[in-house]
PyMOL Python script that loads the backbone (N, CA, C, O; Angstrom):
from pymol import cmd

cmd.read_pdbstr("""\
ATOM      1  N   UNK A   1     192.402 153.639 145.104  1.00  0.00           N
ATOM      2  CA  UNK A   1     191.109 153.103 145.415  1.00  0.00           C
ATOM      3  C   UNK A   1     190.104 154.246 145.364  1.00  0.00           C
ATOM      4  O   UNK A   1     190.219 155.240 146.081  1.00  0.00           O
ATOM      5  N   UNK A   2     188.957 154.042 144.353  1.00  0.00           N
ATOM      6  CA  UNK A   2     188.151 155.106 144.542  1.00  0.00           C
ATOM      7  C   UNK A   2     186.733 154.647 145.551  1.00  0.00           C
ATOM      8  O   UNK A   2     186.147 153.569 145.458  1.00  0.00           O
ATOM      9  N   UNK A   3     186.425 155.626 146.389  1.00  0.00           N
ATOM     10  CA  UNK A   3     185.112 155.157 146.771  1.00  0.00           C
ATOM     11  C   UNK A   3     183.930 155.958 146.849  1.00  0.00           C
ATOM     12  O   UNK A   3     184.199 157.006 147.436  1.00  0.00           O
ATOM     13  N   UNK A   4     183.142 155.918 146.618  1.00  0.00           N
ATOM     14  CA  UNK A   4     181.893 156.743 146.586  1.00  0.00           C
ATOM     15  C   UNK A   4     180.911 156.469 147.937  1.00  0.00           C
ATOM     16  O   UNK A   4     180.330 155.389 148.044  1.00  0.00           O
ATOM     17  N   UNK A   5     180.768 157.550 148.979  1.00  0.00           N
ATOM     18  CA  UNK A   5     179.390 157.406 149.873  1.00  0.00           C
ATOM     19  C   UNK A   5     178.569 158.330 149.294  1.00  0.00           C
ATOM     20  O   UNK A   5     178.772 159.190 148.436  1.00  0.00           O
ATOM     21  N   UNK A   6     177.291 157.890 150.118  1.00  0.00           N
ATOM     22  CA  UNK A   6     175.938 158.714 150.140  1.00  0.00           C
ATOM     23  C   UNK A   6     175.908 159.421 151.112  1.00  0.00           C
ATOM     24  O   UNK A   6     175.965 158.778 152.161  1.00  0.00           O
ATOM     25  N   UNK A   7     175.791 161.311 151.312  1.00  0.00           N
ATOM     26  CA  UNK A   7     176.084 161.780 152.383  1.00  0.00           C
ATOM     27  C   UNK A   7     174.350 162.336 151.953  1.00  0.00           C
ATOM     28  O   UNK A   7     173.912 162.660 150.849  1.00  0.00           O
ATOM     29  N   UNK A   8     173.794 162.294 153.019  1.00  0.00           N
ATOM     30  CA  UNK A   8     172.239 162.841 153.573  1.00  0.00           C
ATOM     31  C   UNK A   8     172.638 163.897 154.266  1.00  0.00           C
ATOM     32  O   UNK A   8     173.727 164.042 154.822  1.00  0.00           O
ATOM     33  N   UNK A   9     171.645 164.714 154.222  1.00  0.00           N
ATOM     34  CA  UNK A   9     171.022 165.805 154.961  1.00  0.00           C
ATOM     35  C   UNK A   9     172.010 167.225 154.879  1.00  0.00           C
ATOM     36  O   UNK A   9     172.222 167.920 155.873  1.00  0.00           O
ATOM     37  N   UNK A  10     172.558 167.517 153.549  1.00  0.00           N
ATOM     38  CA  UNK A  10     173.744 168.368 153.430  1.00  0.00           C
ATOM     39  C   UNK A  10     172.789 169.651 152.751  1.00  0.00           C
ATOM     40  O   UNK A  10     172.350 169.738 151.604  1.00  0.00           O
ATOM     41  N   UNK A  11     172.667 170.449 153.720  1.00  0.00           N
ATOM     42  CA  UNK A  11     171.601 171.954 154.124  1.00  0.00           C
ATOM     43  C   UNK A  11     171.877 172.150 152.253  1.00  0.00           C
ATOM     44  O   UNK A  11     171.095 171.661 151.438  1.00  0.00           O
ATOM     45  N   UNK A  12     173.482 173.174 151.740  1.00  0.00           N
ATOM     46  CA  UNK A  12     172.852 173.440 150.569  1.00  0.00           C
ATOM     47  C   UNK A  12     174.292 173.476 150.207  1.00  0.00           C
ATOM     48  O   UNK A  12     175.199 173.171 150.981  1.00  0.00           O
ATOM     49  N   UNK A  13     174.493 174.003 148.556  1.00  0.00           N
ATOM     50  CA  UNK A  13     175.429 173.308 147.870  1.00  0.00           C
ATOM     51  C   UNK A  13     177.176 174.035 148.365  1.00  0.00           C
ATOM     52  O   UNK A  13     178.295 173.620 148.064  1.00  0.00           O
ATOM     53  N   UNK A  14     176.906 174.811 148.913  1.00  0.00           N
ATOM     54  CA  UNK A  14     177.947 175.810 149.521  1.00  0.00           C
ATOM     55  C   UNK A  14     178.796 174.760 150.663  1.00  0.00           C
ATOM     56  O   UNK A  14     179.988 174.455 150.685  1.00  0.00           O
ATOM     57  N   UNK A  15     178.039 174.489 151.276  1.00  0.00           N
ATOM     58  CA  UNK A  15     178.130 172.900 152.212  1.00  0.00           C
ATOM     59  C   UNK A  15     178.671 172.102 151.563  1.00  0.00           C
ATOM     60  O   UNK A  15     179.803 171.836 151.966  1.00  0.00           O
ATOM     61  N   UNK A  16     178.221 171.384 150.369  1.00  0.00           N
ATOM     62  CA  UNK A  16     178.794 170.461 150.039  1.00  0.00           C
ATOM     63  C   UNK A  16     180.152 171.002 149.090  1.00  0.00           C
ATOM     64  O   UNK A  16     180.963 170.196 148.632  1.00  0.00           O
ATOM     65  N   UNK A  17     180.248 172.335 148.900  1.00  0.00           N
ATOM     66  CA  UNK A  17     181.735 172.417 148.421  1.00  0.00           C
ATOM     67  C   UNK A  17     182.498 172.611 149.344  1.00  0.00           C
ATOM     68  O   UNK A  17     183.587 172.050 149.221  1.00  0.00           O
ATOM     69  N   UNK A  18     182.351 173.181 150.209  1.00  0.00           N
ATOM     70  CA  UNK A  18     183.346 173.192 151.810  1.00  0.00           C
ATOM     71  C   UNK A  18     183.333 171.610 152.078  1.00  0.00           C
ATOM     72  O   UNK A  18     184.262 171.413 152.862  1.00  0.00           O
ATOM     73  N   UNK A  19     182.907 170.790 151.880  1.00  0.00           N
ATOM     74  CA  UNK A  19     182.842 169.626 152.533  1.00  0.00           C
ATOM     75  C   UNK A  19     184.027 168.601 151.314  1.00  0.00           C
ATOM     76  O   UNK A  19     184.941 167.814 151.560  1.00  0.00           O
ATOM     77  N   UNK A  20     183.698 168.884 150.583  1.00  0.00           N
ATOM     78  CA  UNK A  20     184.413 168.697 149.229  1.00  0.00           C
ATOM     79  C   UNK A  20     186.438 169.253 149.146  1.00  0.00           C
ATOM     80  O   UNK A  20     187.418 168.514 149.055  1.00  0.00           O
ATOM     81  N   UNK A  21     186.380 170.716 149.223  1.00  0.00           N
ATOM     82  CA  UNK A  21     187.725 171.147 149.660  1.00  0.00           C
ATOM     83  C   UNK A  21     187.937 170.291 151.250  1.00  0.00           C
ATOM     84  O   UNK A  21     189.070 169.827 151.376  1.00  0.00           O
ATOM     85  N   UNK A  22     187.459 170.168 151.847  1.00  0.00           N
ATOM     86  CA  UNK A  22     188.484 170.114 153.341  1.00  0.00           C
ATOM     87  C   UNK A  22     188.606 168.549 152.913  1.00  0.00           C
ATOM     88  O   UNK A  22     189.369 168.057 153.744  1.00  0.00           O
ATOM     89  N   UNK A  23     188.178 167.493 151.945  1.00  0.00           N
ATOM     90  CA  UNK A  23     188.476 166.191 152.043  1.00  0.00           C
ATOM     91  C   UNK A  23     189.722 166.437 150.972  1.00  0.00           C
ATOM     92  O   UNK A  23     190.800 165.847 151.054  1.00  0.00           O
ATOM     93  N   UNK A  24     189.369 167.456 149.909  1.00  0.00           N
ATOM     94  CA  UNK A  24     190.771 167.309 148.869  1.00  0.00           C
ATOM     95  C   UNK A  24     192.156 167.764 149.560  1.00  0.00           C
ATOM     96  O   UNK A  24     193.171 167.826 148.866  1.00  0.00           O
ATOM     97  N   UNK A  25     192.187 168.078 150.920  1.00  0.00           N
ATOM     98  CA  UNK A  25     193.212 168.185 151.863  1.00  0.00           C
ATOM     99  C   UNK A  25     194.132 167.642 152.683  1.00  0.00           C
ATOM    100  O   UNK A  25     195.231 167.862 153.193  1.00  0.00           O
ATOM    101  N   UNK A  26     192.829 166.449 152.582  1.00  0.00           N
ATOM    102  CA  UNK A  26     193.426 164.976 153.355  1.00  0.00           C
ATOM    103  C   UNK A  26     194.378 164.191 153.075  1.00  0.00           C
ATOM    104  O   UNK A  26     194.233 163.298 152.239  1.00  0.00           O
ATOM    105  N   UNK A  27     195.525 164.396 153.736  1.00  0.00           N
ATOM    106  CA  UNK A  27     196.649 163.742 153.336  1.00  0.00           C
ATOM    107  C   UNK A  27     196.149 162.320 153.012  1.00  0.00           C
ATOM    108  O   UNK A  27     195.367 161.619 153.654  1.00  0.00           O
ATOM    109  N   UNK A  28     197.087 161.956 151.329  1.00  0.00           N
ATOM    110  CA  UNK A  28     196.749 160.895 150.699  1.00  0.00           C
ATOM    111  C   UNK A  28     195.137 160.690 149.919  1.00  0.00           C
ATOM    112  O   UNK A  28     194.673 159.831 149.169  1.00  0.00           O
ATOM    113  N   UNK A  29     194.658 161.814 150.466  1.00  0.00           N
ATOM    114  CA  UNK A  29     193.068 161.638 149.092  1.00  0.00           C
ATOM    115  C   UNK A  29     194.136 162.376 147.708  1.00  0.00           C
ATOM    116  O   UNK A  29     194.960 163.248 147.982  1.00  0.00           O
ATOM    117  N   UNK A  30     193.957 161.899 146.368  1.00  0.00           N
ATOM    118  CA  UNK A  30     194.401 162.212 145.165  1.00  0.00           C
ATOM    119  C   UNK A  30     193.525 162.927 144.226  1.00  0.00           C
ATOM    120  O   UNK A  30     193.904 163.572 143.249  1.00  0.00           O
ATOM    121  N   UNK A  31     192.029 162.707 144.712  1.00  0.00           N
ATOM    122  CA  UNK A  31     191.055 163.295 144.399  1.00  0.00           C
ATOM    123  C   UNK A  31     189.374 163.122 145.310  1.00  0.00           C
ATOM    124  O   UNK A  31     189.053 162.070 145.863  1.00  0.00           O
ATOM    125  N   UNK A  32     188.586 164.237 145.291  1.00  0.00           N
ATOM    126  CA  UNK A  32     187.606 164.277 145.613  1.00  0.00           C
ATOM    127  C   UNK A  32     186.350 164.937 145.000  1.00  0.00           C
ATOM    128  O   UNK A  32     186.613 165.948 144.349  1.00  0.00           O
ATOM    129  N   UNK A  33     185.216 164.639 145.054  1.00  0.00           N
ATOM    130  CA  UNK A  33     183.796 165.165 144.110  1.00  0.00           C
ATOM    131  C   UNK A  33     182.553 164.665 144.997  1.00  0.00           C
ATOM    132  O   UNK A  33     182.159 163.548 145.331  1.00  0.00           O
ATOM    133  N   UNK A  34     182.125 165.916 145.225  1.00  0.00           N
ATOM    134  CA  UNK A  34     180.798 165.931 145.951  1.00  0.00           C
ATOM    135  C   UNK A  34     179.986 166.332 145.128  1.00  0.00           C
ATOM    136  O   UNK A  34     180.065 167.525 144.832  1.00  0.00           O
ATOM    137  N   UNK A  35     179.143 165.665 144.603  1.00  0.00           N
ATOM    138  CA  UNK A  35     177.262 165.873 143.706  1.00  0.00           C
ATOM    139  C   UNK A  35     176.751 166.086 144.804  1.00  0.00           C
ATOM    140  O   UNK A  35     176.885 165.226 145.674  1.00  0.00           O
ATOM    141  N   UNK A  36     176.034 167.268 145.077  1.00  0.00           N
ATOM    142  CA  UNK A  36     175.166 168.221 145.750  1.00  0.00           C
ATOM    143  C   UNK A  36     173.918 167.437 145.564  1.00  0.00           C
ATOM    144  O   UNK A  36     173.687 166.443 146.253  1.00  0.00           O
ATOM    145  N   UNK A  37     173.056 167.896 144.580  1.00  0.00           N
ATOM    146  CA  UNK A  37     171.863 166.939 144.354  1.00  0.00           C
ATOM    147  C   UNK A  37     171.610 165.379 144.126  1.00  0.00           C
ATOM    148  O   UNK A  37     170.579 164.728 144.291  1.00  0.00           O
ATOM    149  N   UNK A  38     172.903 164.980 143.685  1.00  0.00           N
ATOM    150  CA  UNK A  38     172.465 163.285 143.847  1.00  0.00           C
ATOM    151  C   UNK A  38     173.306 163.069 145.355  1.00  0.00           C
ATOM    152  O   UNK A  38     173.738 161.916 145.345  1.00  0.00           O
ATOM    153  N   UNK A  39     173.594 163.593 146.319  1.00  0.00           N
ATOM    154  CA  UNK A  39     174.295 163.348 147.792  1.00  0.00           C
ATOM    155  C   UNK A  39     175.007 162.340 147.431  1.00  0.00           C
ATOM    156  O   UNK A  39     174.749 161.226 147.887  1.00  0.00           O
ATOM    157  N   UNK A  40     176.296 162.587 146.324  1.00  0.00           N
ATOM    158  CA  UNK A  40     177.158 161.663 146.273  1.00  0.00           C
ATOM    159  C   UNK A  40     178.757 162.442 146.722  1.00  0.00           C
ATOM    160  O   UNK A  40     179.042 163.516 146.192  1.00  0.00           O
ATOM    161  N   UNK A  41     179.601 161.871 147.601  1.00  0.00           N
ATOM    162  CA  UNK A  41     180.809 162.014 147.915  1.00  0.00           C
ATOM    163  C   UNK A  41     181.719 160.864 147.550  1.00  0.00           C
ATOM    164  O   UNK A  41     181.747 159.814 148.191  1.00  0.00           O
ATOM    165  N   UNK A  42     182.886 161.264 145.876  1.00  0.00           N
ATOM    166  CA  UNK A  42     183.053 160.416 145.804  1.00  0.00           C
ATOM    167  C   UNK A  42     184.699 160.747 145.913  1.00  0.00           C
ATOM    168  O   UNK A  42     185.145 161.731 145.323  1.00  0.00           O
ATOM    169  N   UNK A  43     185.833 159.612 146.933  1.00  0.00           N
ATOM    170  CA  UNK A  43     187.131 160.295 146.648  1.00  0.00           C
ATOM    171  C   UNK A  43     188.222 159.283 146.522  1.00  0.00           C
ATOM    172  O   UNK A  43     188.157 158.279 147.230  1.00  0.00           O
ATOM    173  N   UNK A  44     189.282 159.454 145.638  1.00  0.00           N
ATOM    174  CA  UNK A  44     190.106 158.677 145.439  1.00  0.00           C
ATOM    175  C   UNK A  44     191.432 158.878 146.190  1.00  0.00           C
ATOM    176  O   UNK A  44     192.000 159.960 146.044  1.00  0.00           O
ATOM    177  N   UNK A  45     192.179 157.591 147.271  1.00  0.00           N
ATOM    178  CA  UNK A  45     193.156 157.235 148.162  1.00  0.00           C
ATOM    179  C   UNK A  45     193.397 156.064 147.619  1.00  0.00           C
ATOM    180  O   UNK A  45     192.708 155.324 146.918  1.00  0.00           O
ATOM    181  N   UNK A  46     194.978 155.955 148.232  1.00  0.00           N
ATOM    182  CA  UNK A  46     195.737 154.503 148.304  1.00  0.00           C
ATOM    183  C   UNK A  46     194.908 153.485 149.285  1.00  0.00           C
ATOM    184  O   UNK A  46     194.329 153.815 150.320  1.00  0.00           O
ATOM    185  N   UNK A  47     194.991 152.023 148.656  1.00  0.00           N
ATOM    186  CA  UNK A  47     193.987 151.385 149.523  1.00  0.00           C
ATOM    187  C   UNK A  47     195.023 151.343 150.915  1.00  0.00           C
ATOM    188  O   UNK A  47     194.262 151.686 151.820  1.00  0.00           O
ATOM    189  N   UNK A  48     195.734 151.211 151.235  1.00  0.00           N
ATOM    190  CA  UNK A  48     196.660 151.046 152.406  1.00  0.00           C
ATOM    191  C   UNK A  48     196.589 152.381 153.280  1.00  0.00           C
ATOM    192  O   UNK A  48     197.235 152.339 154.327  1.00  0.00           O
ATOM    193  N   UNK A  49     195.928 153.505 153.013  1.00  0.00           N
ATOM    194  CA  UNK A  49     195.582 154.275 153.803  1.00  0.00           C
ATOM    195  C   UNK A  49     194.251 154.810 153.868  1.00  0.00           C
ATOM    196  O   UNK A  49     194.061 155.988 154.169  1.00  0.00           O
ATOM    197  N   UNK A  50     192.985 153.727 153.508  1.00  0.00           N
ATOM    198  CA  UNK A  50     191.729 154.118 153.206  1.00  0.00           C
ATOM    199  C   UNK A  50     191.208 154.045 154.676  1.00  0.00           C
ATOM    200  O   UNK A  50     190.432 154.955 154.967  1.00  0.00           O
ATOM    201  N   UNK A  51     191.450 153.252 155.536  1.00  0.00           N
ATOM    202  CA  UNK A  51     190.793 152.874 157.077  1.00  0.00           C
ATOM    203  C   UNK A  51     190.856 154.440 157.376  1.00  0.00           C
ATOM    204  O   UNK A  51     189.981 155.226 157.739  1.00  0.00           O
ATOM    205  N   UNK A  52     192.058 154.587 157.123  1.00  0.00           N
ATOM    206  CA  UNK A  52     192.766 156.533 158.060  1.00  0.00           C
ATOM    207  C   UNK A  52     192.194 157.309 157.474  1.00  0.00           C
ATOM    208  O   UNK A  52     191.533 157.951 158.290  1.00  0.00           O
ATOM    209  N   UNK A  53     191.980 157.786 156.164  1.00  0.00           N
ATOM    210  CA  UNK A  53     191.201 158.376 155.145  1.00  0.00           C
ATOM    211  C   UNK A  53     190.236 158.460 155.572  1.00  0.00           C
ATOM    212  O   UNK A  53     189.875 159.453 156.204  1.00  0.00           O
ATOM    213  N   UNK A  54     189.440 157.332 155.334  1.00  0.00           N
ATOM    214  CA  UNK A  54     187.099 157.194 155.808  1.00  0.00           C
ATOM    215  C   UNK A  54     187.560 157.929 156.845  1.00  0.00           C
ATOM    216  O   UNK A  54     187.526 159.151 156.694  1.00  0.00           O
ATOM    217  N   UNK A  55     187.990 157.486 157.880  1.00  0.00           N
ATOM    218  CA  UNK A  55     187.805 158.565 159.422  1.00  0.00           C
ATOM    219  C   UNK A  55     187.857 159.956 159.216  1.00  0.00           C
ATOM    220  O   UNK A  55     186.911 160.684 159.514  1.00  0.00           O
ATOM    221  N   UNK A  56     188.901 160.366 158.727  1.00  0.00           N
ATOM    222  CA  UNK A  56     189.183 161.930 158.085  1.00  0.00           C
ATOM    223  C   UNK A  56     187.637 162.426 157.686  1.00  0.00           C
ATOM    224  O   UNK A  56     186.826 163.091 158.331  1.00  0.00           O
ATOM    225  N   UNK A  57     187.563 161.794 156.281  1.00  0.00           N
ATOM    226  CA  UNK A  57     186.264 162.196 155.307  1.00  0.00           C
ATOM    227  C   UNK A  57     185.289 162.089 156.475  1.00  0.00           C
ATOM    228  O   UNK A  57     185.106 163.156 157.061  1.00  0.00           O
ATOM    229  N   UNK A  58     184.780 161.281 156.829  1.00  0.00           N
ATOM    230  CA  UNK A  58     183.850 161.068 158.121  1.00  0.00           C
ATOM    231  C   UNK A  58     183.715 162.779 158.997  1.00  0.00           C
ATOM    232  O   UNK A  58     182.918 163.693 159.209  1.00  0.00           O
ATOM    233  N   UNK A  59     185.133 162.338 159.261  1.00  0.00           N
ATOM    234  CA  UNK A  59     185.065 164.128 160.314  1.00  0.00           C
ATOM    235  C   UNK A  59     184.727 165.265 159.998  1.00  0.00           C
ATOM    236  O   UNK A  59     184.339 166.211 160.683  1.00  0.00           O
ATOM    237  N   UNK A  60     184.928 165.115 158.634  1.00  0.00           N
ATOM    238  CA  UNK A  60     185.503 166.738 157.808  1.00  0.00           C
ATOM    239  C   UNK A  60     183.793 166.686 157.314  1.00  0.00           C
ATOM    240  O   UNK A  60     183.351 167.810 157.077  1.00  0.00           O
ATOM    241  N   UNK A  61     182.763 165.506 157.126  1.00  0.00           N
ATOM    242  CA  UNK A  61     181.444 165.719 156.583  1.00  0.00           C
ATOM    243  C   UNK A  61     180.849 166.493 158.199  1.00  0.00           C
ATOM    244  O   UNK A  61     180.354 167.617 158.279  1.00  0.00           O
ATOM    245  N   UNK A  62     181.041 165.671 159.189  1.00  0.00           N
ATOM    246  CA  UNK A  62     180.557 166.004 160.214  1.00  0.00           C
ATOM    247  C   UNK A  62     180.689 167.622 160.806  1.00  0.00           C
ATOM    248  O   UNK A  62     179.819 168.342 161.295  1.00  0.00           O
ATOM    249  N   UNK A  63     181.915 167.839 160.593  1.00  0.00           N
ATOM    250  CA  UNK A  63     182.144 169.096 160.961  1.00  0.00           C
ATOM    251  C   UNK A  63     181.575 170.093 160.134  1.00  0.00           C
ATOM    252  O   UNK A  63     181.654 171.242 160.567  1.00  0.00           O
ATOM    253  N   UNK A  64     181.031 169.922 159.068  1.00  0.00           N
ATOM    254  CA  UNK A  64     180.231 170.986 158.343  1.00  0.00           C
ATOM    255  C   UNK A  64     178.965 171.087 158.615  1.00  0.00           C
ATOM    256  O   UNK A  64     178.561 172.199 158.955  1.00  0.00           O
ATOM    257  N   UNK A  65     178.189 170.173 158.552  1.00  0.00           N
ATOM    258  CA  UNK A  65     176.704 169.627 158.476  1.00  0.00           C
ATOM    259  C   UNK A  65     176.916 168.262 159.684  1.00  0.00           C
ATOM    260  O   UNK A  65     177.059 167.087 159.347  1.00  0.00           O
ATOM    261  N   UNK A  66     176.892 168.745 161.071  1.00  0.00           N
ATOM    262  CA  UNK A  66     176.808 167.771 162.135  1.00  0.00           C
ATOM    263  C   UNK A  66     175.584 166.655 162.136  1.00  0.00           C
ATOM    264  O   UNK A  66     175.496 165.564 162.700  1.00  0.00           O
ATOM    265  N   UNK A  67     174.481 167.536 161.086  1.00  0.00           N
ATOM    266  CA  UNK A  67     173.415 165.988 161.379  1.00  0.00           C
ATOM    267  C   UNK A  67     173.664 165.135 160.099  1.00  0.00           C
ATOM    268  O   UNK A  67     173.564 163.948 160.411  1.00  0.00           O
ATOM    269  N   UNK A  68     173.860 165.240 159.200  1.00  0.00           N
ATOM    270  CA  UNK A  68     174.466 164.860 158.542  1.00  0.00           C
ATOM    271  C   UNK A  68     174.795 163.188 158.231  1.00  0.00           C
ATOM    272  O   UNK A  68     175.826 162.734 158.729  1.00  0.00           O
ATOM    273  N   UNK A  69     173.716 162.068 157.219  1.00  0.00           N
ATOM    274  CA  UNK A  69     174.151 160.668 157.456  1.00  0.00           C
ATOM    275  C   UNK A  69     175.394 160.363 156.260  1.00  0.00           C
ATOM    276  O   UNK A  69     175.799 161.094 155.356  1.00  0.00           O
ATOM    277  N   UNK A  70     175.691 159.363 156.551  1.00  0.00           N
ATOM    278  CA  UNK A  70     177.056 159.354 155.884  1.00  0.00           C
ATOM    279  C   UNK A  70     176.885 157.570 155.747  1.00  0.00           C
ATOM    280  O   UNK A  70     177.122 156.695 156.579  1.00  0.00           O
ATOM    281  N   UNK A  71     176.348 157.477 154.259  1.00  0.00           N
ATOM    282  CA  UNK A  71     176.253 155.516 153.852  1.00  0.00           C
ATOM    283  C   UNK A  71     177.425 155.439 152.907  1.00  0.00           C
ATOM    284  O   UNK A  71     177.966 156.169 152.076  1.00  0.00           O
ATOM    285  N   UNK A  72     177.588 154.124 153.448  1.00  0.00           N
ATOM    286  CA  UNK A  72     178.889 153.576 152.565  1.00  0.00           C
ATOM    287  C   UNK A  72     180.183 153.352 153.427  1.00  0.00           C
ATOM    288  O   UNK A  72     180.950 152.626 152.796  1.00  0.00           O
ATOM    289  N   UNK A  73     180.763 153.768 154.806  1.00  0.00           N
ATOM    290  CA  UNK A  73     181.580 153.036 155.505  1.00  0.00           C
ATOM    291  C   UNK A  73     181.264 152.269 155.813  1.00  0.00           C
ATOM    292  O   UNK A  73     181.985 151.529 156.482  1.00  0.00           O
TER     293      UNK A  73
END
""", "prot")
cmd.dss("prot")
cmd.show_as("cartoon", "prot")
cmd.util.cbc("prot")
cmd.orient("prot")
């Protein structure tokens, strides 16, 4: 299952590659791609572990860039 969010307010592109590696870590993501300038985070999981996944991705945006909006869960 691939899914793409819109992550807002990500300071600068260094951010969004740290934010990028710590999701390609996530047990069961197969792939991940963060566009810096279009604030796209897009990553591919099994749909049977996507609920557990979003939470992960969720955390791992937050923990870089805490203000940080996150559309598309």
């Amino acid at each position: 299952m691939k899914k793409t969010l819109t992550v807002k307010d990500v300071d600068c592109a260094a951010c969004a590659a740290k934010i990028e590696r710590n999701v390609k870590k996530i047990a069961g993501v197969t792939d991940a791609n963060f566009n810096f300038f279009a604030e796209k985070l897009t990553f591919e999981c099994n749909e049977s572990d996507f609920e557990r996944v979003a939470e992960e991705v969720a955390r791992c945006c937050k923990k870089v860039e805490p203000d940080c909006k996150i559309i598309g869960l």
